[in-house]
C-alpha positions as CSV (number, residue, x, y, z in Angstrom):
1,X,13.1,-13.7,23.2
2,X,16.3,-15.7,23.8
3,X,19.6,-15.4,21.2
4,X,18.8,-19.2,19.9
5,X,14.8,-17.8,19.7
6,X,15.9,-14.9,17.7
7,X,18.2,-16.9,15.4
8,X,16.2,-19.1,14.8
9,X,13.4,-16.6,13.9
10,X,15.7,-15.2,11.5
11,X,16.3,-18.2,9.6
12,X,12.8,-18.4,8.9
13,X,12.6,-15.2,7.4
14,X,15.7,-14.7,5.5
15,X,15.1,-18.7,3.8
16,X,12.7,-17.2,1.7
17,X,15.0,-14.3,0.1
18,X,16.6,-14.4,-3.5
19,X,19.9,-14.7,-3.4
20,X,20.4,-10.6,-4.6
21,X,18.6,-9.6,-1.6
22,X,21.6,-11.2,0.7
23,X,24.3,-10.1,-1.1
24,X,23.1,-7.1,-2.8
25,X,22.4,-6.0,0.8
26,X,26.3,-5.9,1.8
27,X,27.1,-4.7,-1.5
28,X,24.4,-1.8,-1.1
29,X,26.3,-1.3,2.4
30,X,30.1,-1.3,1.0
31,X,30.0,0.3,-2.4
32,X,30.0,4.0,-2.6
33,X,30.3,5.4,-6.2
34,X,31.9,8.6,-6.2
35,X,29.2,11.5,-7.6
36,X,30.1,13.1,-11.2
37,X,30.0,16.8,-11.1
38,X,29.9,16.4,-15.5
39,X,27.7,19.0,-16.9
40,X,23.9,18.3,-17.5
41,X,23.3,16.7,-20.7
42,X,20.8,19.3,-22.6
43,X,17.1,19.1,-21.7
44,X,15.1,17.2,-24.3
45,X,12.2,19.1,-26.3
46,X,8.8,19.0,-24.9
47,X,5.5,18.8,-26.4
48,X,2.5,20.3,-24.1
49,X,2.4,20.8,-20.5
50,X,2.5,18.4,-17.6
51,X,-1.0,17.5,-16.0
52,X,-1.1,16.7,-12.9
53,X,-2.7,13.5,-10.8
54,X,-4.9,15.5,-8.1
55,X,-3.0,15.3,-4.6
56,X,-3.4,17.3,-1.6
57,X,-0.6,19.9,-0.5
58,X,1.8,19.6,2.2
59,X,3.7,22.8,2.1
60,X,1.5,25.5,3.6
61,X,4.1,28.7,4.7
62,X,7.7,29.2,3.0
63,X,9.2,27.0,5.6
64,X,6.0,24.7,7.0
65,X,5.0,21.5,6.4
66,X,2.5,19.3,6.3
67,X,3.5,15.3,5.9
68,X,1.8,12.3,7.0
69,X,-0.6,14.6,9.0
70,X,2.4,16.2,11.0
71,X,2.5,19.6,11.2
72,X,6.1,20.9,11.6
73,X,8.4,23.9,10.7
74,X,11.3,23.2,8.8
75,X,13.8,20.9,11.0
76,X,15.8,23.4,12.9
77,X,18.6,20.4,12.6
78,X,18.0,20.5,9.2
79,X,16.9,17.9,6.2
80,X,19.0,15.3,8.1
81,X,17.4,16.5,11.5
82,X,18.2,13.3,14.0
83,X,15.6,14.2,16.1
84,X,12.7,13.7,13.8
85,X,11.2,10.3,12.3
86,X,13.1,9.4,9.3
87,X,10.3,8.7,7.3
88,X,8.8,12.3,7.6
89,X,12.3,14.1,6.8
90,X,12.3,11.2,3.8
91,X,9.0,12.8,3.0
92,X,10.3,16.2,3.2
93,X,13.1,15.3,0.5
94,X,10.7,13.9,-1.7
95,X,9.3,17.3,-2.7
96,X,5.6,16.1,-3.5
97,X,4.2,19.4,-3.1
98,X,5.7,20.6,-6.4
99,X,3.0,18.9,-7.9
100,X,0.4,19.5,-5.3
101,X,-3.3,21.0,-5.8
102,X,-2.4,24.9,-6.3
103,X,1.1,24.5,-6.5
104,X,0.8,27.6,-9.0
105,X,0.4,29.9,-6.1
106,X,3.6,28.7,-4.2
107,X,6.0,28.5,-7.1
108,X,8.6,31.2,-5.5
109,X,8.4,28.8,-2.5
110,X,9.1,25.9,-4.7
111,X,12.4,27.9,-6.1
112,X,13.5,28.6,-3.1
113,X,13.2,24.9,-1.2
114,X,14.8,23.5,-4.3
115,X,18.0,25.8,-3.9
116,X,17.7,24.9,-0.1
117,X,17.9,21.6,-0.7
118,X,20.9,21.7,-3.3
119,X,22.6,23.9,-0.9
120,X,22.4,22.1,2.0
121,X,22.8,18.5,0.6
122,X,26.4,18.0,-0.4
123,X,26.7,15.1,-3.0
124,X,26.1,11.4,-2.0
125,X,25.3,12.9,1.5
126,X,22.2,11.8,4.0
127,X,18.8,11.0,3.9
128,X,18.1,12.3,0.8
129,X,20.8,10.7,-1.5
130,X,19.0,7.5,-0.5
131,X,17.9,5.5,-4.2
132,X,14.1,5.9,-2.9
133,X,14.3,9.3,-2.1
134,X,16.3,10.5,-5.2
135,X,13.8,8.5,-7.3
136,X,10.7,10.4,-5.9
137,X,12.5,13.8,-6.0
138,X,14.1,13.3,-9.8
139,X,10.4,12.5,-10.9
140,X,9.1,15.2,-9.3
141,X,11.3,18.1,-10.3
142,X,11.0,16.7,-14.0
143,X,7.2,17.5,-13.6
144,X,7.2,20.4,-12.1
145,X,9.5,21.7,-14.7
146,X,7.0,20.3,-17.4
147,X,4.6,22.5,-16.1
148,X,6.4,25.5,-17.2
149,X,8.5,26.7,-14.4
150,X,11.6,25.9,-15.6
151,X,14.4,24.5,-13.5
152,X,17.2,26.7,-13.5
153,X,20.9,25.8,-14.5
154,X,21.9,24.8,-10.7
155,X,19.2,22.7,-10.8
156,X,19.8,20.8,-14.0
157,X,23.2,19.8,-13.1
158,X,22.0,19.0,-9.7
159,X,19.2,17.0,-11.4
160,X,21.9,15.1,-13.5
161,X,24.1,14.7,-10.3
162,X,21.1,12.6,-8.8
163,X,20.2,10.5,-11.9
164,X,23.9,9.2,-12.0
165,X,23.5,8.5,-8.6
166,X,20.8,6.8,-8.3
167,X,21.7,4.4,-11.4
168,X,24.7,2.8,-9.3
169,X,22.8,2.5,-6.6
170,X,19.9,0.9,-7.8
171,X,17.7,-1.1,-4.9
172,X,18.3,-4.7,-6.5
173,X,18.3,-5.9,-2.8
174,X,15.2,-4.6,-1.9
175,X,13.0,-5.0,-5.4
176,X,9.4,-4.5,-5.3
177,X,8.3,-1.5,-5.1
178,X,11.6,0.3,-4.4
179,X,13.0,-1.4,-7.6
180,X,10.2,-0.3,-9.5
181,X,10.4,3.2,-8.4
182,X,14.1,3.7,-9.7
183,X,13.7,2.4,-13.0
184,X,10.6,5.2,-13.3
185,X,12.8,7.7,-12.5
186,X,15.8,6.4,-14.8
187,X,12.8,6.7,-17.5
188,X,11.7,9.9,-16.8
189,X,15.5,10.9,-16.6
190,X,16.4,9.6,-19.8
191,X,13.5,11.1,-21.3
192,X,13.5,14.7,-19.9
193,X,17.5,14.6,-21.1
194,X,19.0,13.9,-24.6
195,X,22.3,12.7,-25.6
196,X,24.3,9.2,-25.0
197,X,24.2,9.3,-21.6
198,X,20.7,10.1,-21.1
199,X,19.7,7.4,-23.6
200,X,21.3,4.7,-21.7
201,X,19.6,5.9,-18.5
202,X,16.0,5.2,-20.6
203,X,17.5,2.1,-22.2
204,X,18.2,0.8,-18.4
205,X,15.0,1.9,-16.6
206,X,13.2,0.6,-19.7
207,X,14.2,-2.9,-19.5
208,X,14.4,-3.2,-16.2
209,X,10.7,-2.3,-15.7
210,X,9.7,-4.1,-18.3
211,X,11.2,-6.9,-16.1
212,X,9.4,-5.3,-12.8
213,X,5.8,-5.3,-15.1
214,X,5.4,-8.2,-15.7
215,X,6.5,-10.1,-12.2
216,X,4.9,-7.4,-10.2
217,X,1.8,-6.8,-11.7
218,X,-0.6,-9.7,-11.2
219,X,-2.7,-11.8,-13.6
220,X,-6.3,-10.2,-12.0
221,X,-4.0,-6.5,-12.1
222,X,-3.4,-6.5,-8.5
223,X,0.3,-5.6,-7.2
224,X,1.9,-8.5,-6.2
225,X,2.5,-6.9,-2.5
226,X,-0.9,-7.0,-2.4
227,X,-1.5,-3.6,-0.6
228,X,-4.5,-1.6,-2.3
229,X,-2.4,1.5,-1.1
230,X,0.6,0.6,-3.0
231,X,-1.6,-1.2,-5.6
232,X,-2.4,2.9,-6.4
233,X,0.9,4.3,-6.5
234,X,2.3,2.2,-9.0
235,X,-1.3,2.6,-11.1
236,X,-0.4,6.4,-11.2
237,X,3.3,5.9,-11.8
238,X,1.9,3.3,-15.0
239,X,-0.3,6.5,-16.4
240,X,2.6,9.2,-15.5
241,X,4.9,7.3,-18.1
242,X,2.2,7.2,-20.5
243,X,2.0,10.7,-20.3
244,X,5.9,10.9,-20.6
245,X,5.8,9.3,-23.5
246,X,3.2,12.0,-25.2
247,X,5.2,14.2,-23.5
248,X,8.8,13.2,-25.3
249,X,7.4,11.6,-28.5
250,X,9.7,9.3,-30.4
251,X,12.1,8.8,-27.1
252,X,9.8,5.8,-25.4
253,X,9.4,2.7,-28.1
254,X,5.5,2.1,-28.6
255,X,5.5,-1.7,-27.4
256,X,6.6,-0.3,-24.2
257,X,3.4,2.2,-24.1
258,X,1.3,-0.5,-24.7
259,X,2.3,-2.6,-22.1
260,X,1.6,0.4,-19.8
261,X,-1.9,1.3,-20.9
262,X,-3.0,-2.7,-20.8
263,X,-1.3,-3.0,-17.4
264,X,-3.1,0.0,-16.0
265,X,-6.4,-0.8,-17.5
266,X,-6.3,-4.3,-15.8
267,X,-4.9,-2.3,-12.4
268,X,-8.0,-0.3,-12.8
269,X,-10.3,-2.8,-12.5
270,X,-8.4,-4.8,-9.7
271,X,-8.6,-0.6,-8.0
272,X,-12.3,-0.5,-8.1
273,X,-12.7,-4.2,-6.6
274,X,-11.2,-3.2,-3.5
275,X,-12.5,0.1,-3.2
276,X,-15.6,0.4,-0.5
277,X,-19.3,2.3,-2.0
278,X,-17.3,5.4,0.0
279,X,-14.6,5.5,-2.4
280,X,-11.9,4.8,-0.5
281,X,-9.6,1.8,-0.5
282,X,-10.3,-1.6,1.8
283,X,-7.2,-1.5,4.4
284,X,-5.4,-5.1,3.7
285,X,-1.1,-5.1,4.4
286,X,-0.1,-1.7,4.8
287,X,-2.8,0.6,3.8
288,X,-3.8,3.9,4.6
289,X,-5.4,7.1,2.9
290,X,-4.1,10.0,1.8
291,X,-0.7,8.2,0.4
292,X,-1.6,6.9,-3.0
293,X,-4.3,9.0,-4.7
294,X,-7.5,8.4,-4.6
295,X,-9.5,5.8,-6.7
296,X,-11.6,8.4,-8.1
297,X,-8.3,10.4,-8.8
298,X,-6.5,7.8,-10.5
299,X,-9.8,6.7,-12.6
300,X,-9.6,10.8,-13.6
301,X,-6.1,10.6,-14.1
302,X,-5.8,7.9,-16.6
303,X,-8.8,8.7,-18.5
304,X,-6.9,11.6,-19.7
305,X,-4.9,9.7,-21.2
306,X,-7.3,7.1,-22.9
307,X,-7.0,4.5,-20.4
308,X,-10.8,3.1,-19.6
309,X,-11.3,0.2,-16.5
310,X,-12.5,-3.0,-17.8
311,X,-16.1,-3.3,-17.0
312,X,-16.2,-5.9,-14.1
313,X,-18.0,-9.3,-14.4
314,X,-21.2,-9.3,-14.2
315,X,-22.9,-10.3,-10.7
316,X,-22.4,-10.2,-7.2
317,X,-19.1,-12.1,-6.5
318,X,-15.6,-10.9,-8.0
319,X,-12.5,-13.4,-7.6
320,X,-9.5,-11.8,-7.3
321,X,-7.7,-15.1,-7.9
322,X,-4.0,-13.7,-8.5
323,X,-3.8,-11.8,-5.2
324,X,-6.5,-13.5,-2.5
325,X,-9.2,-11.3,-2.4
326,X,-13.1,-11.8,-2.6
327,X,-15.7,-9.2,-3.3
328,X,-19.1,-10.1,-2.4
329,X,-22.1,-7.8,-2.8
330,X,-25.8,-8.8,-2.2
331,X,-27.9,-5.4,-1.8
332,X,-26.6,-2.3,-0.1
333,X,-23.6,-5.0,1.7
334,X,-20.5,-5.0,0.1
335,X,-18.1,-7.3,1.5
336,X,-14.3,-7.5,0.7
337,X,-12.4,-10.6,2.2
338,X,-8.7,-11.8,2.3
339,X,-8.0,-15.3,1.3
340,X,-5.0,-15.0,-0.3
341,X,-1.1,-15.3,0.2
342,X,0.1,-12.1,2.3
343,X,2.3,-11.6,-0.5
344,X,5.0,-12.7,-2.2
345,X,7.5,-15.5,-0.4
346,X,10.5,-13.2,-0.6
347,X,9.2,-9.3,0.0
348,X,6.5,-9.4,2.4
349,X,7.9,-6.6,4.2
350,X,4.1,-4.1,3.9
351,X,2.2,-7.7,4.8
352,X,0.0,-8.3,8.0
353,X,-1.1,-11.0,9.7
354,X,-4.6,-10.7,8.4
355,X,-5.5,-13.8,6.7
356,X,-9.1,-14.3,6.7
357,X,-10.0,-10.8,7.6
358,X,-12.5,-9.1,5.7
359,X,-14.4,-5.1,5.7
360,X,-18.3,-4.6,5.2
361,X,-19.6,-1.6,4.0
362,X,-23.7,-1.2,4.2
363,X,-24.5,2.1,1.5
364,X,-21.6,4.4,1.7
365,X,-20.9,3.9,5.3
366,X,-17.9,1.1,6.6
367,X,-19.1,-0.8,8.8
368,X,-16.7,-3.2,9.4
369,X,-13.0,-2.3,9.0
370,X,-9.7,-3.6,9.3
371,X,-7.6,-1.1,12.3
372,X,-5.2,0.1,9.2
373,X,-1.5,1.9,9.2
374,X,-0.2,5.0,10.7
375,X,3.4,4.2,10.8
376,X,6.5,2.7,10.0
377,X,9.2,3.1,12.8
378,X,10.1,-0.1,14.7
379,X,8.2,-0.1,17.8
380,X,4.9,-1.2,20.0
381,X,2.4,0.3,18.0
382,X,4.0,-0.7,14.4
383,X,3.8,-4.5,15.4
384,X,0.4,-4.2,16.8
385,X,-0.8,-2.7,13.6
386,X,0.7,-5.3,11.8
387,X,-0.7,-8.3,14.0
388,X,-3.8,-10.4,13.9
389,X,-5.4,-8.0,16.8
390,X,-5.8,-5.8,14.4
391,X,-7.9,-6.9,11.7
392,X,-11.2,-9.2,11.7
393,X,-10.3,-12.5,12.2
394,X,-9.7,-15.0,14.8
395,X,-6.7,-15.1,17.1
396,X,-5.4,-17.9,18.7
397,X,-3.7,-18.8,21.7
398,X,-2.4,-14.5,21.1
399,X,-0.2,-15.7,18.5
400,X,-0.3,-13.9,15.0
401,X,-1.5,-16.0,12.2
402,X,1.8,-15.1,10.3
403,X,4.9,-14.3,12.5
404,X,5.0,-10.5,11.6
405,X,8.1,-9.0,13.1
406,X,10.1,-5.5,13.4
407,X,9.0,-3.0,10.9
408,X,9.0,-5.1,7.5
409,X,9.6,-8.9,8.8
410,X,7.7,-11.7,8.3
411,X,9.4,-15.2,9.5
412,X,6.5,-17.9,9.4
413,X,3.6,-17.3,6.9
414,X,-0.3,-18.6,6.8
415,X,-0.8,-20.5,3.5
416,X,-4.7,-20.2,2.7
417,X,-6.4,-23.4,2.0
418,X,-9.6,-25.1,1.2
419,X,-10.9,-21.7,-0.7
420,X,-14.2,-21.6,-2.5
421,X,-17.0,-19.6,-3.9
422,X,-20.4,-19.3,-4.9
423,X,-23.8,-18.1,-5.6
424,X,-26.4,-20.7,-3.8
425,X,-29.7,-20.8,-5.0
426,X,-31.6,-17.9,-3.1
427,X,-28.8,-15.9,-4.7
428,X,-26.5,-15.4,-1.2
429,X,-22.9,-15.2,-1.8
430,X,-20.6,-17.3,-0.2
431,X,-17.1,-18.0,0.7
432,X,-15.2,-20.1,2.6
433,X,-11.3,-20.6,3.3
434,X,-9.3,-21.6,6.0
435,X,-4.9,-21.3,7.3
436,X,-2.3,-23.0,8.5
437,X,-0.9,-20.1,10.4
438,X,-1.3,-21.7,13.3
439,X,-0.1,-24.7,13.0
440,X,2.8,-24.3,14.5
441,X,1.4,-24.2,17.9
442,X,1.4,-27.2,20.5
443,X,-2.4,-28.2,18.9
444,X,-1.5,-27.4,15.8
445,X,-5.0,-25.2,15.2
446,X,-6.6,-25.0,12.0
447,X,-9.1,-21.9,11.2
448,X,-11.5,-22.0,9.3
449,X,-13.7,-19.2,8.4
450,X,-17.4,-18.9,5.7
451,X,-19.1,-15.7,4.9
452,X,-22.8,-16.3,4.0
453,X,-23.8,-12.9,2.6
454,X,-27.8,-12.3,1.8
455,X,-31.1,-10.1,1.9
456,X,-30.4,-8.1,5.2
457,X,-28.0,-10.4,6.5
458,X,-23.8,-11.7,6.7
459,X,-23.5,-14.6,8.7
460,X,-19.5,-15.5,9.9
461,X,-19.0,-18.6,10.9
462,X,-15.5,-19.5,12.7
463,X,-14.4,-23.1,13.6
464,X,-11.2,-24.4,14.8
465,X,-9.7,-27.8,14.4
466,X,-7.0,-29.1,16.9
467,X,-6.4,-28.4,20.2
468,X,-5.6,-24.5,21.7
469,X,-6.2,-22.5,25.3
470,X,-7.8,-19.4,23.8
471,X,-9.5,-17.8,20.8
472,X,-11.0,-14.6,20.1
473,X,-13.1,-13.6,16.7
474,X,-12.7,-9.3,16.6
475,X,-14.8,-6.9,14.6
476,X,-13.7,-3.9,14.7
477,X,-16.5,-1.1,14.1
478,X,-16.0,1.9,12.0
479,X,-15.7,5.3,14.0
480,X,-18.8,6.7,12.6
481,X,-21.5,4.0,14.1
482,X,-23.3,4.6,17.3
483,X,-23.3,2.0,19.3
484,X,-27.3,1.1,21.1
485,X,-27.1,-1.9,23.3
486,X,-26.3,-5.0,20.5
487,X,-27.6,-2.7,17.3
488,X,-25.2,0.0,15.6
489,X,-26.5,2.8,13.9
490,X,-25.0,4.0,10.9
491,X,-25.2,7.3,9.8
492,X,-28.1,6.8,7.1
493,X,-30.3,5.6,9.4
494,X,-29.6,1.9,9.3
495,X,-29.8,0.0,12.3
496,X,-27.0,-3.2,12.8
497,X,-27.9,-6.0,15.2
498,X,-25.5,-8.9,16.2
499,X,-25.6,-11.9,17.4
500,X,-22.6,-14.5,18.7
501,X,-24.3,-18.2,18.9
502,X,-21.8,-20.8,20.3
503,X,-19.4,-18.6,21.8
504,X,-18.4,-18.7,25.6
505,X,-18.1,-14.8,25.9
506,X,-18.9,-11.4,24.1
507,X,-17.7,-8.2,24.8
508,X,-17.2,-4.8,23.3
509,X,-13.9,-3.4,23.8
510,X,-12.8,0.2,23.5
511,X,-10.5,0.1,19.7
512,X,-8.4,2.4,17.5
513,X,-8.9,3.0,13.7
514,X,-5.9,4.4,12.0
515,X,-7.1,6.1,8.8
516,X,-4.2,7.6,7.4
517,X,-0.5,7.6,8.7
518,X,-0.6,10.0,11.9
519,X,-3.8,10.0,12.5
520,X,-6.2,7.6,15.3
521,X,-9.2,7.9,15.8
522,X,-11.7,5.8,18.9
523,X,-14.0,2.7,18.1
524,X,-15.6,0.0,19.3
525,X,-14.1,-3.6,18.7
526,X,-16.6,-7.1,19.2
527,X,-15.0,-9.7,20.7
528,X,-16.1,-13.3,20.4
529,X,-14.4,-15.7,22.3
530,X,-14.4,-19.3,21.1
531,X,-13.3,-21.4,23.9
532,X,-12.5,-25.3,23.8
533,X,-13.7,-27.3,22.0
534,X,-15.4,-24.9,20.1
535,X,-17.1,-26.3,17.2
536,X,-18.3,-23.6,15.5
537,X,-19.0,-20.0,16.8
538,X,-21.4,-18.0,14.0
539,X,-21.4,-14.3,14.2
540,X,-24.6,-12.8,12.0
541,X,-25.0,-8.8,11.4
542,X,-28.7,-8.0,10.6
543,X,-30.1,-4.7,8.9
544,X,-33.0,-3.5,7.4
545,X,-32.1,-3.1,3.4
């Protein structure tokens, strides 16, 4: 790409940031407060222990980990270790596995990484003095010490030394989820602490998340990023202040504890729309297992605490107006489809270029599926992930339908258009929708996309409008399917057919399905070509009910 090309691509992305994120970036750079040694304010009372959100662990020896499904010993260079992905060593500092399934068996481990880590991590010093990093870590050490292995006195102060830290270097240039994430630990900061200092560390992560709830959190209880991974973090961070406040009673004012149990009750039921029959989350933007917990977890999880789902509207199509997504179900099919914004117009750093993609599920197998997320270091494989390729819908001309670039970039985004939904009269669901994405090619291509979903039956019909050289529908097939000629077998005995009509070419192409973050794993992907002047290419999957 040439230096006007590049320019020029980054004036289409940074047009869409808030002011803060320009400036606050160089002021983030420049300003570097100078950490306070002052004694630890005294530890708060407590009332009952801390229970934990199921999560798997990721420290399994003394020094050996387990994080995003890379096994490693501990960083010969260190916590700071140069030679290792950042965002595994970030993963290291965050210290998840305090709070990990069985973490009561490696609680002398646990001492002795937490002196490590105040040992070797002078004050205001690498990766983990970072404002994300110190608000994972100050969370979970306050936990861990709920659960009645008490921090000791180095740890306290250390403790303190982080919380002072991290509130004058709060991520304002970031926001989202990042923002969100520091006022949570300011909370659980100024709660786990008493005294002056402590209460205006919960008065500021109060209001500022209070600011956070209600921009972030959608009307339908989807998080504005509009990733059903992240979409689960913050549901668990909503019920881990509820608990915080049973935990500290009379330190967290009640409106504030209200607003968190209707928020996560209305993030619950926005959860179990985009979860498949198998449990697990649909992969739309950044999405993965094994980061957030799992739906079933977090429904566990907040029940505990009083905090029931909504039961969902009645019938076979849910309308996740807010956020874009469609969930159609018409016997054992479950559909889930993407017809919405790919986020919000200034942070659509976890978005892909996946507008109009949709999964299938048929009992509790995936059928279709979306190719998913197994990292987040600039290279290759990060933008392909990213990129239309990568999902079930239609490419054109091998452009992506929104201009996804480096890790978190997006310059020119696909506005959804023409969307509507129904029940007809042999009770199919349907949808339709269609993007500008591409209108920014020489043709200026429109595509537009209907899902007819009935008895035995989802019938995807793609058309383009305007002129372009090349078009290709994928579906990409979950690992676990057997592929027979055109049918698929699924693992309860189902059998798939397909059928292109219209199209100028099929072909099955050898895929990758990325599950959770290190992890691939082979498929097959269907190809459909729609060459010009395609009218209309329709792409129907049969099966027995």
């Amino acid at each position: 790409m040439s230096a006007p090309s590049r320019l020029l691509r980054l004036w289409r992305t940074a047009r869409h940031l808030r002011p803060v994120q320009v400036y606050g970036r160089a002021w983030h750079r420049l300003y570097r407060p100078r950490p306070s040694s002052r004694p630890a304010p005294p530890v708060a009372a407590r009332h009952g222990d801390w229970e934990r959100c199921p999560r798997d662990a990721s420290m399994i020896g003394p020094a050996r980990f387990r994080l995003l499904n890379v096994e490693r010993p501990f960083p010969a260079g260190g916590w700071n270790d140069a030679a290792l992905p950042k965002l595994w060593l970030y993963n290291l500092h965050y210290f998840d596995d305090l709070n990990a399934d069985g973490n009561e068996r490696r609680v002398d481990w646990h001492r002795a990484l937490i002196a490590r880590w105040i040992a070797d991590n002078p004050p205001a010093e690498g990766n983990g003095w970072e404002p994300y990093c110190l608000s994972l870590r100050i969370v979970n050490w306050i936990k861990w010490h709920g659960t009645g292995r008490a921090l000791d006195q180095a740890a306290l102060h250390s403790l303190a030394m982080q919380a002072r830290q991290l509130r004058a270097r709060l991520e304002r240039h970031l926001l989202g989820n990042h923002l969100w994430a520091n006022f949570k630990a300011l909370i659980f900061a100024g709660a786990f602490f008493e005294g002056d200092e402590a209460d205006r560390w919960l008065a500021l992560g109060l209001q500022g998340l209070h600011r956070q709830l209600d921009e972030q959190i959608l009307d339908d209880g989807g998080h504005f990023e509009r990733s059903p991974m992240y979409h689960g973090i913050l549901l668990e961070d909503l019920v881990d202040l509820v608990q915080l406040a049973q935990r500290h009673p009379g330190r967290i004012p009640g409106g504030h504890v209200e607003a968190w149990r209707a928020r996560a009750r209305r993030m619950l039921g926005w959860l179990a729309a985009m979860t498949h029959p198998d449990g697990g989350i649909a992969f739309f933007n950044d999405a993965a297992h094994g980061i957030a917990a799992a739906p079933a977890a977090l429904i566990n999880y907040a029940g505990r605490f009083g905090i029931a789902a909504p039961q969902p509207p009645a019938g076979p199509l849910r309308v996740l107006g807010g956020s874009g997504y469609v969930r159609m179900v018409h016997g054992a099919a479950v559909a889930i489809a993407d017809v919405g914004e790919i986020g919000p117009p200034y942070l659509p750093g976890h978005a892909h270029a996946d507008t109009l993609s949709f999964e299938l599920s048929l009992g509790a197998h995936r059928v279709l599926v979306n190719a998913g997320t197994s990292r987040y270091d600039t290279g290759p494989e990060r933008l392909w992930q990213r990129g239309t390729a990568a999902h079930n819908t239609v490419e054109i001309d091998d452009t992506d339908s929104s201009e996804v670039w480096s890790s978190f970039r997006v310059a020119r985004r696909a506005i959804p258009l023409d969307v509507a939904s129904g029940i007809d009269g042999t009770g199919a669901v349907w949808l339709r929708a269609a993007h500008d994405g591409y209108r920014r090619l020489p043709g200026r291509p429109l595509h537009r996309r209907r899902w007819d979903l009935r008895d035995g039956a989802l019938r995807v019909t793609d058309a383009i409008e305007g002129g372009y050289r090349r078009a290709v529908a994928r579906f990409r097939l979950a690992p676990e399917l057997r592929m027979e000629g055109d049918t698929l077998v699924v693992p309860d005995g189902r059998r798939v057919r397909w059928l292109a009509e219209g199209a100028t070419g099929v072909r099955t192409v050898a895929g990758s399905w990325f599950p959770h973050f290190g992890v691939e794993r082979p498929c097959t992907v269907i190809e459909v070509e729609l060459a010009p002047p395609a009218a209309a290419v329709v792409t129907t999957f049969f099966w027995s009910q």
